[in-house]
Phi, psi and omega in degrees: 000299170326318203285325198289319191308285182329290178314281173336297201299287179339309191299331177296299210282324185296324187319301189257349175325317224230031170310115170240161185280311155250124189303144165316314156315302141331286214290329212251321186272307161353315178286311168296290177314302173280002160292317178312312170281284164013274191272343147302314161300305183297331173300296164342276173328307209292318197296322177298308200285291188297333177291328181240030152065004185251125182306331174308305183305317197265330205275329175287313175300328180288315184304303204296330176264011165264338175273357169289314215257301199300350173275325166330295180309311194296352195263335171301301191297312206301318175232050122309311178278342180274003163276164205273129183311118175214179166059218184264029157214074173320334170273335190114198180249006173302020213239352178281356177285309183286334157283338170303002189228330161304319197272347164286283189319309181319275196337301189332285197322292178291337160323301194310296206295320181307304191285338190279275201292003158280296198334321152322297182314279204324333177284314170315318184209066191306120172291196200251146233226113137289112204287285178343307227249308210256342186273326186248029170275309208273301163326303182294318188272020171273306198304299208289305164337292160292004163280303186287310160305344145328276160349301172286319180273023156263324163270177202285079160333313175297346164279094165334270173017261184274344144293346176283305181304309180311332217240305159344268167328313204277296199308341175277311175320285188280344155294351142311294163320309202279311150345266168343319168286324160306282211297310147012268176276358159308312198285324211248335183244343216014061178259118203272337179314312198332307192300323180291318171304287174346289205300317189278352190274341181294306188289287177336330181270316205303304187315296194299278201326282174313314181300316165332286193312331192267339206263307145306319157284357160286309171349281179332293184317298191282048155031009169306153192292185147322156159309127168087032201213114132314126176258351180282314173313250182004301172296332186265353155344264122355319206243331193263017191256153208288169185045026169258104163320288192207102147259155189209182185052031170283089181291119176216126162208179182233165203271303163210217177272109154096021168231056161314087238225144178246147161225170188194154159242135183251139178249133168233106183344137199315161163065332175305153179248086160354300166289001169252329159301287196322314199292322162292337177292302185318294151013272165318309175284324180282325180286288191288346157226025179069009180274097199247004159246102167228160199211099220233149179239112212232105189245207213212116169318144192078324181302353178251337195213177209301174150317300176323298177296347152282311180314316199296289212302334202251018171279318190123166179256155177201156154321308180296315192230068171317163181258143198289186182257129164305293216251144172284297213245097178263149169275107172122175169281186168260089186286131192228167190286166198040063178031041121004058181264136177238000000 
């Protein structure tokens, strides 16, 4: 019974999961196009920023080329994970969309740290600021910035991946802005700090932006359930739908960003129709949490185990008398019905 259960489901839950809002292809030209101003624009800034002594100008070009290699990478990851799962990777390669986007959050982190500690030296000891210069720098690369966010935010934003890249940019965005406020005042009060303040206000968004990233694609790694997913709730869910006994081995992580995938083992009461439970649990994951790769191993109380241990389980859980463990070595807690936990 399990094997047939198992087996359906595979043929099922792959089939329709994996649906995106904007195609990938899309999502690659999107992309392309704002490596492309991206980098064009940046070769400028560097040659502008050392001409006019201002760090705000080189440290938004050193950003703007983590957001070139971070688009690089998402376009890189993009089609990895889209080859078809052989060999020894059974899932494929999706898991190269989540190093692009730990490996975008890393740059954020050590930029930020670089860039914070020019930013001192500067306070200590400001060098001499072409404000004028550092103003209409900043400007055109507020311009170019909102085009390339523009960009990104037409492709599938639900891909940790091109949120990473997405998050790159918005953050050159406004690291612009603040540019911009320098060279302001620079021009108008010629208080030269002004650029190194920019600059640390630039690190504080890297500093937000990078840590999301690492912390969400650590998530991923350590197999943890989704944001927004209780697994214990969920189990006792589950554990409450009728002629369901005992679940255990409840298994929840994502495959990748926006691919949630479950496993369980469900014990269903002497007598119970398996194959009806299981299409209602699937039912239940799929409707009420968005899981639709899931692999539920679905048996008969007893089919594994002594006499004794039907009688226990099909008694009910109490204080007095708990239900043996289905399995010797279960992972996790166990859920049983009316929120029953061990």
């Amino acid at each position: 019974m399990t094997g047939h259960d198992h087996g359906h489901h595979g043929a099922t839950a792959h089939g329709h999961s994996h649906a995106h809002a904007v195609s990938p292809d899309a999502d690659r030209r999107w992309l392309r196009a704002a490596l492309i101003l991206i980098t064009a624009y940046m070769a400028v800034e560097v040659v502008i920023g050392f001409v006019a002594q201002s760090l705000a100008l080189i440290s938004d070009a050193a950003h703007m080329l983590t957001d070139a290699v971070s688009i690089a990478l998402a376009l890189v990851a993009m089609r990895l994970a889209a080859r078809p799962a052989r060999g020894g990777y059974t899932y494929g390669l999706k898991r190269a969309e989540i190093l692009s986007a730990q490996a975008n959050g890393i740059t954020l982190l050590l930029l930020s740290v670089w860039l914070a500690y020019e930013a001192v030296q500067r306070l200590i000891s400001p060098p001499e600021v072409t404000g004028g210069l550092v103003l209409v720098t900043a400007l055109s690369g507020v311009v170019v910035n909102l085009v390339c966010t523009w960009f990104l935010s037409r492709a599938n934003r639900s891909s940790l991946n091109i949120e990473g890249a997405y998050q790159h940019i918005l953050t050159d965005l406004f690291g612009f802005v603040a540019t911009a406020v320098a060279g302001l005042i620079v021009l108008t009060t010629g208080f030269e700090r002004a650029d190194a303040i920019a600059t640390l206000v630039v690190v504080a968004l890297m500093l937000k932006a990078g840590t999301g990233l690492v912390r969400e694609s650590g998530r991923i790694f350590m197999e943890a359930a989704p944001a927004g997913v209780d697994p214990d709730a969920l189990g006792d869910h589950l554990a409450s739908t009728d002629q369901v006994v005992e679940v255990h081995d409840l298994h929840i992580w994502q495959i990748t960003s926006g691919q949630p995938a479950l496993s369980a083992h469900v014990l269903v009461e002497p007598g119970g129709d398996c194959h009806k439970v299981r299409r209602t649990l699937q039912e239940v994951l799929d409707l009420e949490y968005g899981i639709t790769h899931a692999t539920l191993q679905v048996d008969h109380v007893g089919e594994q185990a002594s006499a004794d241990e039907v009688l226990t389980l099909s008694t009910g859980p109490g204080p007095e008398q708990p239900p043996a463990d289905h399995c010797e070595d279960t992972h996790g807690p166990v859920h049983r019905p009316g929120g029953y936990r061990e």
